[in-house]
C-alpha positions as CSV (number, residue, x, y, z in Angstrom):
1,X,-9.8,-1.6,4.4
2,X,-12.2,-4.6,4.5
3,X,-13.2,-7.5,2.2
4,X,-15.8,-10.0,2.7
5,X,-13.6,-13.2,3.7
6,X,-14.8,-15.3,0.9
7,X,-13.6,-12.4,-2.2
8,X,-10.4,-12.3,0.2
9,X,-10.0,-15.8,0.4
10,X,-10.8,-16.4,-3.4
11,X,-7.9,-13.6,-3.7
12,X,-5.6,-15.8,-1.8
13,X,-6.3,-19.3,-3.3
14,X,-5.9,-17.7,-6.4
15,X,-1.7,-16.8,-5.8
16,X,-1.3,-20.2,-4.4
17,X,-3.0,-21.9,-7.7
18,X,-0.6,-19.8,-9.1
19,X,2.7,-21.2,-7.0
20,X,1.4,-25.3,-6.9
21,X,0.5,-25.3,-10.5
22,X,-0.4,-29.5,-11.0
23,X,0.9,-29.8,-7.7
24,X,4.5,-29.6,-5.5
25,X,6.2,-32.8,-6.9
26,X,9.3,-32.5,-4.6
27,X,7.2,-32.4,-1.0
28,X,4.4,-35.7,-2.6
29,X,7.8,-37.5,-3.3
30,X,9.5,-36.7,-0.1
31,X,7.0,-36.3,2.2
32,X,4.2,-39.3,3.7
33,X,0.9,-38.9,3.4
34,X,-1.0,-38.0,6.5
35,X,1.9,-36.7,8.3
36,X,1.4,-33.8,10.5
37,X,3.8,-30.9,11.0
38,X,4.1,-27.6,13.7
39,X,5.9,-24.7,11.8
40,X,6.8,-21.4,13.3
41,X,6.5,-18.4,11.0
42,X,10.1,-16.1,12.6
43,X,11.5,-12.5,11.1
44,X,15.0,-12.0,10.6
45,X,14.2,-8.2,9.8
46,X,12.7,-5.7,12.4
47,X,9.8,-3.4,10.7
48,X,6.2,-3.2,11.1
49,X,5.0,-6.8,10.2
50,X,1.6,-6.9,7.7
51,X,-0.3,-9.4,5.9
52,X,-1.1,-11.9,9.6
53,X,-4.8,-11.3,8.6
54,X,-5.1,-13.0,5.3
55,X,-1.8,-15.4,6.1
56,X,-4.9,-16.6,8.9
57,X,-7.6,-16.8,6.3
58,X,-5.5,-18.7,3.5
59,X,-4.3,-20.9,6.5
60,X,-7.4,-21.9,7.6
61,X,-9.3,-22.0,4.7
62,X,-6.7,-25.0,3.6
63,X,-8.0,-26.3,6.8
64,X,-4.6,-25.7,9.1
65,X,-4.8,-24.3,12.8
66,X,-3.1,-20.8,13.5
67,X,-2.1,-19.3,16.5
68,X,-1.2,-15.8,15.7
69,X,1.2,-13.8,18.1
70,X,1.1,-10.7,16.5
71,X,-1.5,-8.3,14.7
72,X,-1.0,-6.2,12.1
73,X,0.7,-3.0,12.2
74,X,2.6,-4.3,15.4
75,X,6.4,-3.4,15.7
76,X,8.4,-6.9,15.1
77,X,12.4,-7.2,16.4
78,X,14.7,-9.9,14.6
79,X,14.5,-13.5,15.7
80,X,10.0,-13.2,16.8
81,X,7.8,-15.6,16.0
82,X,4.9,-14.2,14.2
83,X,2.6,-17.2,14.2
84,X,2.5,-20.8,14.8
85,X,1.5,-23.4,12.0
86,X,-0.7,-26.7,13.0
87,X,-1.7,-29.8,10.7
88,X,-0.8,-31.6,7.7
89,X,2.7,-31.3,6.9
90,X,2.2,-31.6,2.7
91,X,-0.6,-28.4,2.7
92,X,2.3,-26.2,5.1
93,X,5.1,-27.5,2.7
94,X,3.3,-26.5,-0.5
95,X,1.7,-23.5,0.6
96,X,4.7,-21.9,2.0
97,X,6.6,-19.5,-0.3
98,X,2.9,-17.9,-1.3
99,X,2.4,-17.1,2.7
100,X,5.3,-15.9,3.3
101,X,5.8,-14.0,0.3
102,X,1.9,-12.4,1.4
103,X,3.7,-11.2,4.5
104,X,7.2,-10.3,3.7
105,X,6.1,-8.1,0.8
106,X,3.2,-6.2,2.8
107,X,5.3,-5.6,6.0
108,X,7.8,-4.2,3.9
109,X,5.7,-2.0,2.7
110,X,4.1,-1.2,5.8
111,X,7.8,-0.7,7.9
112,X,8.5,1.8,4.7
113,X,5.6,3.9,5.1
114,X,6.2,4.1,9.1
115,X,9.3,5.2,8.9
116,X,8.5,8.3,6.1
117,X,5.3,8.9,8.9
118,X,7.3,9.0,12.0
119,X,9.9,11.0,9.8
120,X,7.7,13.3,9.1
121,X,6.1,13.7,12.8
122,X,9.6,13.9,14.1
123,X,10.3,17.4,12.4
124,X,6.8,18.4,13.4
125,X,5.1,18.2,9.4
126,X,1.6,17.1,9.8
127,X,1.9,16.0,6.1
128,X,0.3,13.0,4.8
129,X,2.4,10.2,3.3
130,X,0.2,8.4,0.3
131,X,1.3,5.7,-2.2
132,X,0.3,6.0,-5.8
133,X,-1.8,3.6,-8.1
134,X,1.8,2.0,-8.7
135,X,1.2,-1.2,-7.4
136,X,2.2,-4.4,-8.8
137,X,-0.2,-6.3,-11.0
138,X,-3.0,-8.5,-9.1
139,X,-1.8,-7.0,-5.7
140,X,-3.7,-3.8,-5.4
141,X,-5.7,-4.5,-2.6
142,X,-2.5,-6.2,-0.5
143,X,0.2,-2.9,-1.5
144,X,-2.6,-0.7,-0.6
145,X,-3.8,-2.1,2.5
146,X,0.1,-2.4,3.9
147,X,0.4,1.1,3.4
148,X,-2.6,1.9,5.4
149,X,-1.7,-0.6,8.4
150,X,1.6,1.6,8.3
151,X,-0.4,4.6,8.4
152,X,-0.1,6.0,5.1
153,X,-3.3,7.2,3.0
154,X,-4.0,4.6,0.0
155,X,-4.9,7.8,-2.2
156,X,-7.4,6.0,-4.7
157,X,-8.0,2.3,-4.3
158,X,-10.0,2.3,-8.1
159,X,-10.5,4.6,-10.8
160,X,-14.3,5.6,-9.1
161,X,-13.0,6.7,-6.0
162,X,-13.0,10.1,-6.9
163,X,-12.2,12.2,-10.1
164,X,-8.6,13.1,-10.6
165,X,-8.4,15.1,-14.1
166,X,-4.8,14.5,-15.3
167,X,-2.9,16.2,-17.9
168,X,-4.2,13.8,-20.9
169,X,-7.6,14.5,-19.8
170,X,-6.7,18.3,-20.3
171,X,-5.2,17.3,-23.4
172,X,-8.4,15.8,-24.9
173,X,-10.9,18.2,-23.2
174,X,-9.2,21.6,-24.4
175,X,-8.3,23.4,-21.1
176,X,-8.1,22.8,-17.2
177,X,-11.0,25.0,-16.8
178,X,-13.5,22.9,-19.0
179,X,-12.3,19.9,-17.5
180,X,-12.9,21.0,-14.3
181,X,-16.6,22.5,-15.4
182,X,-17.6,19.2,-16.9
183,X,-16.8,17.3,-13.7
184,X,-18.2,19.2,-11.6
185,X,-21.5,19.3,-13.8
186,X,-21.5,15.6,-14.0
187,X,-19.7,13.9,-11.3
188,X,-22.1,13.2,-7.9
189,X,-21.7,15.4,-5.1
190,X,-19.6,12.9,-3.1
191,X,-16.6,13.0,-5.6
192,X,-14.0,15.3,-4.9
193,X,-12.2,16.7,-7.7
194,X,-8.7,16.6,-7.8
195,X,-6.2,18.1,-10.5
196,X,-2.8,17.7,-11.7
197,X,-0.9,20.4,-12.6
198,X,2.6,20.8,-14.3
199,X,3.0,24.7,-13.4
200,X,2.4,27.5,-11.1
201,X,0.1,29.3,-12.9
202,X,-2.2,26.5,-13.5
203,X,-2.0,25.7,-9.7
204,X,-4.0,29.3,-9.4
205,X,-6.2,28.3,-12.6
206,X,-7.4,25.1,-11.2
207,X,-8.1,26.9,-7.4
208,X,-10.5,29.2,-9.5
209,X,-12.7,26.7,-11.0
210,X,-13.1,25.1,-8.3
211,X,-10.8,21.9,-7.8
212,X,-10.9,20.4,-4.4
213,X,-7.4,19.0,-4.5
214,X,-4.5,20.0,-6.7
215,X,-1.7,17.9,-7.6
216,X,1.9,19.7,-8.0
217,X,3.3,17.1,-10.6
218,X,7.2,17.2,-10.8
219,X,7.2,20.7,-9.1
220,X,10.7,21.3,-7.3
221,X,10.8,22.5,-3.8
222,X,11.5,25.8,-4.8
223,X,8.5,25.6,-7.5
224,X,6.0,24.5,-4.6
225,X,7.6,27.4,-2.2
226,X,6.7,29.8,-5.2
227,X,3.3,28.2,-5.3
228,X,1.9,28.4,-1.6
229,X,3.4,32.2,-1.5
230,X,0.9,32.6,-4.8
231,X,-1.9,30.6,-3.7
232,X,-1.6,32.4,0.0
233,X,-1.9,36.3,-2.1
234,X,-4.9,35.3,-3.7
235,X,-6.7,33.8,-0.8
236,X,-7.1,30.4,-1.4
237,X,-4.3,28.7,1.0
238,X,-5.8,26.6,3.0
239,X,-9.2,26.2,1.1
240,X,-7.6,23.3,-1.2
241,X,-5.6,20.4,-0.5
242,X,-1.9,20.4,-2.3
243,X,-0.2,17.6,-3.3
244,X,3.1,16.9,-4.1
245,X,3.8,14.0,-6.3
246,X,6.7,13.5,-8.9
247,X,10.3,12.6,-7.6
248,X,9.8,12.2,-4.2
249,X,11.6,10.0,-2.5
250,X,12.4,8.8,1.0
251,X,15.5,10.5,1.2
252,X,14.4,14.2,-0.2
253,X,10.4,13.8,1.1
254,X,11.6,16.2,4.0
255,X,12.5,19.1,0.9
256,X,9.1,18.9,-0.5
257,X,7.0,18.2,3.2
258,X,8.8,21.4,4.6
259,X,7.0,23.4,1.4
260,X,3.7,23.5,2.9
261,X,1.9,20.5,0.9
262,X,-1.1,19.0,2.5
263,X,0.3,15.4,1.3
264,X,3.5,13.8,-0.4
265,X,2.8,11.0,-2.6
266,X,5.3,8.5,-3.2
267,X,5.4,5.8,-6.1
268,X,8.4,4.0,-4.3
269,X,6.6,3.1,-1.7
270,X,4.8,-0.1,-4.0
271,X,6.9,-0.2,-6.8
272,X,10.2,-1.2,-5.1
273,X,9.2,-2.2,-1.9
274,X,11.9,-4.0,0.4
275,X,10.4,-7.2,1.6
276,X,11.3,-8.2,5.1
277,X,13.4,-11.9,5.4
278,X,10.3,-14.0,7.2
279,X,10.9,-17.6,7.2
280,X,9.1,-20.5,7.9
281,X,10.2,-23.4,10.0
282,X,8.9,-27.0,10.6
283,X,9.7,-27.3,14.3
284,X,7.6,-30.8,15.1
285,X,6.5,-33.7,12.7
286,X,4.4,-37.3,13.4
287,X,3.0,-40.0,11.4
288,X,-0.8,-39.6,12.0
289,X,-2.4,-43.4,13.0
């Protein structure tokens, strides 16, 4: 995933506006002006740390030095410093909680989707792990790239990414046939179409008009077991991707993954996600002359 720096940045600025509001009052009381600090950016939580590429642009685009010691998607043990923090001491004070709440929240993100990957890999699945548009408010791009940095798919970053007819669509169209029909009549060649479906039968329905992807919505295990079996008699296992989204979660994912689903989204992944404990520390302060 990739922004131009200056959208990024403007991203970035935009949380700590946020945060400062008219300004910190406690650090301009406390602290003199023109003092210079060195903080250390340290993990208390081992995981898969995210979120060193924009703390680096939102550092120095307030005109502090970094020195990073990781990258992104690196594995991180308790006690490691992540980066080093140079310049003046009020900027580091005021912009702290934004930065670190930046990385805490997308390395949690990330360590979360690693695990359900190498969970998956461990038993031998080859299923994909994606996340869901189930992302909190004004952080899309951040929840989304964590999960990719911990090697999940992002499924769709927008709405145009690709066409996924869900069941309200159906609703307002008439049938999943039509909808389908329309799509594919109107949508560009470079769109996949994807479907969600809410039974077995419509699973077979959608593979017959055409649907590139079909999403098994709140199917049980045993409902997806019936599906493949179906989809496999009438020859078109293996010609669509399946999807299993609805109730999955990081302690039954293995139920649904050992089914025979191409993918298992999971909304938990961005709606809950468990931050890792980051701190920041000033290690160093002087008086500038």
């Amino acid at each position: 995933m990739f922004l131009p720096q200056k959208i990024l940045e403007e991203k970035l600025r935009n949380m700590l506006a946020e945060d400062v509001g008219q300004g910190d009052i406690t650090t301009a009381l406390l602290v003199p002006e023109k003092t210079v600090a060195e903080a250390e950016v340290i993990t208390k939580d081992a995981g898969v740390v995210a979120g060193i590429e924009e703390a680096k642009i939102l550092l120095e685009s307030l005109q502090l030095k970094v020195e990073a010691l990781v990258v992104d998607g690196d594995k991180i043990k308790p006690k490691q410093i992540l980066m080093r923090i140079f310049g003046d001491a009020r900027t580091i004070l005021s912009m702290e909680r934004t930065l670190l709440n930046i990385i805490s929240r997308m390395s949690g993100i990330a360590t979360t989707t690693r695990k359900l990957k190498e969970k998956l890999m461990t038993a031998g699945f080859k299923t994909g792990v994606a996340c869901t548009r189930k992302t909190a408010p004004g952080l899309l791009y951040f929840d989304k790239k964590a999960v990719s940095i911990g090697g999940g798919d992002t499924h769709r970053l927008h709405l145009d990414d690709m066409v996924l007819i869900k069941d309200n669509h159906i609703a307002v169209v008439g049938n999943i046939e039509k909808a389908i029909k329309k799509a594919k009549e109107k949508a560009s060649f470079s769109k996949k179409i994807e479907v969600e479906t809410t039974r077995v039968n419509d699973v077979i329905t959608a593979a017959k008009a055409g649907a590139d992807i079909i999403m098994l919505d709140n199917f049980s295990p045993k409902q997806i077991e019936k599906t493949v079996k179906l989809l496999k008699k009438t020859g078109f296992l293996g010609k669509i991707l399946l999807e299993a989204s609805g109730g999955i979660t990081q302690e039954n994912v293995m139920a649904f993954a050992s089914k025979g689903v191409d993918i298992v989204s999971l909304g938990e992944i961005t709606v809950n996600p468990k931050p890792l404990d980051i701190n920041l520390e000033i290690v160093k302060t002087k008086k500038e002359r």
